[in-house]
C-alpha positions, 0 to 999 in steps of 0.5 A: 512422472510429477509435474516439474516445478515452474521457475521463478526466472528474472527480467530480461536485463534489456527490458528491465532496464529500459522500462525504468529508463522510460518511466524515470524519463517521463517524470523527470522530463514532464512532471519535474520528479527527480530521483536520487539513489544512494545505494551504500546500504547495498555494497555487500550485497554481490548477488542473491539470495537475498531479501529487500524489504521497503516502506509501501506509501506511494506508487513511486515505490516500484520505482525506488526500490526497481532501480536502486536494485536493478543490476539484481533483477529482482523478483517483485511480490505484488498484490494480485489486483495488479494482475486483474488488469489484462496489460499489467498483467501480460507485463507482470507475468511475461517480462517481470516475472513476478509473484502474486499476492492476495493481500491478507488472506491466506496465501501458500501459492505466495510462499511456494512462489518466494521459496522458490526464487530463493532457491534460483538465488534470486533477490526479492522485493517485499512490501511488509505492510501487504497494501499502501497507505493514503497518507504520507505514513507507513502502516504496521507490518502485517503478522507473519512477517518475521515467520517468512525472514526466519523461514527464508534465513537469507540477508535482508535490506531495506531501501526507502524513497524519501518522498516518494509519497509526497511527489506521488500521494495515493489520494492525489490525481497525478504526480507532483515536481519534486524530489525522491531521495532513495536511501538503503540499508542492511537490516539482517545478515543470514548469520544474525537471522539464526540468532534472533527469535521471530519477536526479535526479527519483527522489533527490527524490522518495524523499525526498519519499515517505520517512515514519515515522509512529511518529516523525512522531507520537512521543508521540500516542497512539491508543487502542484496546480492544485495542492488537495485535488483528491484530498476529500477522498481520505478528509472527510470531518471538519476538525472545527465543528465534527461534521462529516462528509461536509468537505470539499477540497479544490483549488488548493483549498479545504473548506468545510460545507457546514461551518465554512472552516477554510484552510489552504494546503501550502506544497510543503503539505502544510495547512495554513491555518486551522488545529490540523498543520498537516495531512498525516495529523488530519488522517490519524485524528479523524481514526482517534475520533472513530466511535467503534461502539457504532454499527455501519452499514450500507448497500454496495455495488461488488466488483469480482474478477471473472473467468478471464482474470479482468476486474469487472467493477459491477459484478453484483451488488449486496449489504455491508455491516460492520462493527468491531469485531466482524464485517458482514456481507450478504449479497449476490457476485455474478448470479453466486448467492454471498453470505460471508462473515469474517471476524476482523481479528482474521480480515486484519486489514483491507487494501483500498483506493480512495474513492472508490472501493475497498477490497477483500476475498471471498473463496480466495476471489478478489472482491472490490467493495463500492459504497454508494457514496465514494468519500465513504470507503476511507471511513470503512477502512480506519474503522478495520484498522482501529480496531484490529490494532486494539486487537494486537495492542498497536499503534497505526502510527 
């Protein structure tokens, strides 16, 4: 007899509600970050299938988009790093009842496992970009995209947390006082699915996705003891004299070891002087001035998750190269010989924490890839999105 197909199933109504309760409790009551929902763009949607898509710039997302939709119990896809924590993971599988993904590789597990909460009529929650950006801006859509819309052919939402990357910076040590706005929208009826072609679902839904929270929320301000306290782990060349690696950022401030440039980052995430007046303008000019006819390379330290599903962040060590068109690693991963080359054209991009690693697969194990000097994991990463967005002949923002 064939195996009965595993059910997707939702979150208990209780725990599901509850645990967005507490985390909404805790950053109202002891770090001052208001939420505030508007869900109009929801008022047809009475119960699934159904497909919401949202912007990926913060670790506020989950949130925003969790209890703008919680009467739906919705089915999260999300990044299978999440799961190589054993809590998180107990709390994802158990009571979340969510999806893993691999991010940027070739995933069928994925698709069966959507496919399948469609079927179970339930609505889905799917961040497009496949990873969060280190800025307050959002990344391209990855391919495929529109393929999965047009295959799902159920209606599509949009729900965006206006400042959620601001209250919540990726780079940032902690979460800051201030306001997320949640706003949602209907992107596609079942009905106009059939009819567009799949370059006319993707124009739609990259402008759906497309978000600057420094203009979404010009003018707010989101305080903290220290406005750059992490910063140095995505800034890392001097705008005045094009050192790099030369900045340190504390106490509010940015200063550059090599000239003595000094600026101040005001909690409007304005800098008070200098050629750069924001952070976002900072990131992409440091990404315009990448010279990608240069060679990078360096020993590393590989974290790999084991036999028990944990990430264990010294599970080998290698040699890292990288040009425009291929990333080369030669290396060893828990006695297991490595020697993988991967054209960029197909890596497509790279989920990373600044700081600290930056990750890809080796036969479809999560690889966590450590540059002996931290500061440089955001370099290795924009050099991948530059040049695959050559590649395709798009904008990173």
């Amino acid at each position: 007899m064939a195996e009965r197909k595993k059910k997707i199933g939702r979150p208990n109504r209780i725990i599901y509600n509850f645990g967005f309760w507490l985390l909404r409790f805790y950053l109202r009551v002891f770090v001052g970050t208001k939420f505030s929902f508007d869900r109009s763009g929801l008022a047809d949607l009475i119960e699934g299938p159904a497909l919401i898509i949202a912007p990926h710039i913060s670790g506020l997302d989950h949130i925003s988009v969790g209890v703008a939709c919680k009467k739906y119990r919705p089915t999260f896809v999300l990044s299978e790093h999440l799961f190589s924590k054993p809590l998180l993971r107990f709390i994802l599988s158990r009571f979340a009842h969510a999806i893993p993904k691999r991010m940027f590789d070739a995933d069928a597990g994925t698709i069966m496992g959507i496919m399948r909460a469609k079927q179970e009529g339930n609505v889905i929650i799917l961040f497009p970009e496949g990873r969060m950006n280190a800025v307050a801006h959002t990344y391209p859509v990855t391919q495929g995209t529109a393929e999965l819309v047009k295959r799902l052919a159920i209606p599509v939402y949009c729900v965006v947390g206006n400042g959620a990357a601001l209250a919540d910076p990726k780079w940032y040590r902690g979460f800051r006082k201030g306001n997320v706005d949640v706003r949602t929208y209907k992107v596609f009826s079942a009905d106009e699915i059939k009819s567009l072609s799949v370059p006319e679902i993707s124009s739609k839904i990259d402008a759906a996705i497309l978000h600057d929270d420094e203009k979404a929320m010009a003018g707010h301000r989101y305080p903290a003891k220290d406005t750059v306290d992490g910063l140095d782990g995505i800034i890392y060349k001097c705008p005045e004299c094009g050192a790099e690696f030369t900045i340190v950022a504390e106490n509010s401030t940015v200063k550059c070891l090599t000239c003595g440039f000094e600026t101040t980052l005001t909690d409007d995430y304005r800098f008070t002087s200098g050629k750069m007046k924001s952070v976002n303008e900072w990131f992409y000019w440091q990404i315009d001035q990448l010279d990608l006819s240069k060679v990078m390379e360096e020993d590393i330290t590989i974290g790999a998750v084991g036999k028990n599903g944990n990430m264990d962040f010294n599970a080998g060590s290698g040699h890292l190269r990288l040009d425009r068109d291929r990333l080369s690693l030669v290396g060893e991963v828990f006695g297991e010989k490595i020697d993988h080359t991967v054209e960029l054209s197909v890596l497509g991009g790279t989920p990373y924490t600044p700081n600290r690693e930056f990750d890809i697969y080796y036969r479809k194990r999560l690889l966590y890839l450590q540059p002996r000097d931290p500061k440089t994991v955001v370099k290795w990463v924009t050099f991948i999105d530059k040049s695959v967005a050559e590649k395709r002949g798009i904008s990173l923002y």
